[in-house]
C-alpha positions as CSV (number, residue, x, y, z in Angstrom):
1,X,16.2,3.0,-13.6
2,X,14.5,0.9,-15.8
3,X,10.3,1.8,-17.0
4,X,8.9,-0.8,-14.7
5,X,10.7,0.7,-11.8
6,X,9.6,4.3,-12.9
7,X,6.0,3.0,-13.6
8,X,5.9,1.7,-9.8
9,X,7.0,4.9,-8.8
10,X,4.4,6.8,-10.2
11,X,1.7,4.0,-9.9
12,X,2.7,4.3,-5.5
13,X,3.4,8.3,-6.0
14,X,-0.5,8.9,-7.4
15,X,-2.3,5.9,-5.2
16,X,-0.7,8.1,-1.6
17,X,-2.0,11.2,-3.5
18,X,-5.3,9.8,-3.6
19,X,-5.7,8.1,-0.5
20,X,-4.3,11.2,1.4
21,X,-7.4,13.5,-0.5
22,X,-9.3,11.2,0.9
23,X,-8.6,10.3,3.9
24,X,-8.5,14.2,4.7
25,X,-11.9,14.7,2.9
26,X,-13.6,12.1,5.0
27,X,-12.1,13.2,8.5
28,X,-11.5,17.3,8.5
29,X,-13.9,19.6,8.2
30,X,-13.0,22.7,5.9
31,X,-10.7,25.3,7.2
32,X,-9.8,23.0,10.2
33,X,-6.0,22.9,10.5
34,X,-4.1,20.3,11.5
35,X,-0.1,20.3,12.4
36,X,2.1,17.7,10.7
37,X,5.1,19.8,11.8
38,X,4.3,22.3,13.8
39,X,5.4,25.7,12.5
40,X,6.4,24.3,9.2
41,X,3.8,21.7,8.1
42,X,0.1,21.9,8.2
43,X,-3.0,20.2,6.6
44,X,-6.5,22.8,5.5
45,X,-9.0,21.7,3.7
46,X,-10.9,24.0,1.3
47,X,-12.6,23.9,-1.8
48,X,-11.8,25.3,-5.4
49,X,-14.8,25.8,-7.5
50,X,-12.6,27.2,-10.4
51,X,-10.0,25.7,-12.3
52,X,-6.4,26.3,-11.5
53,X,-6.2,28.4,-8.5
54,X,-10.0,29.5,-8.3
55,X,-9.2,30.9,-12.1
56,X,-13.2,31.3,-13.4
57,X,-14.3,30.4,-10.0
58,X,-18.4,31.1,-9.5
59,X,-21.6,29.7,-10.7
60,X,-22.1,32.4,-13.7
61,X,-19.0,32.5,-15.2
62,X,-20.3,32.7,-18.5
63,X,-16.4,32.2,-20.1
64,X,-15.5,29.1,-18.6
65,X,-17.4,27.0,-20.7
66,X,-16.0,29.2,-23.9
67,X,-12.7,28.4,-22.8
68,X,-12.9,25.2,-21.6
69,X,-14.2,23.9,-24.9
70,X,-11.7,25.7,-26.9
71,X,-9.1,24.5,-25.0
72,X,-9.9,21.2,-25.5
73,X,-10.4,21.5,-28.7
């Protein structure tokens, strides 16, 4: 494939991201589940008030803004 192919790809590939967070943001309420494929496939939203994974997650985590700077430094 040629770049403009590739860059279409990832334009479409990060606009369904989006409009999926979205979309489930606006109409779920947190920790309501819903089936896409049931038994395999579900949708739950929650909330991440850390970094990756809920690393440094919490109001008085005195290190993340240590790190975070540091990092992008």
């Amino acid at each position: 494939m040629k770049k403009p192919h590739w860059l279409a790809l990832a334009g479409t590939c990060f606009f369904l991201d989006v409009a999926t967070k979205w979309w489930v943001a606006q109409r779920l309420p947190i920790r309501e589940e819903i089936a896409v494929i049931p038994g395999f496939f579900s949708i739950t939203p929650i909330t991440n008030t850390g970094i990756a994974c809920s690393l440094l997650a919490g109001p008085d985590s005195t290190w993340r803004t240590v790190l975070l700077t540091a990092a992008a430094a």
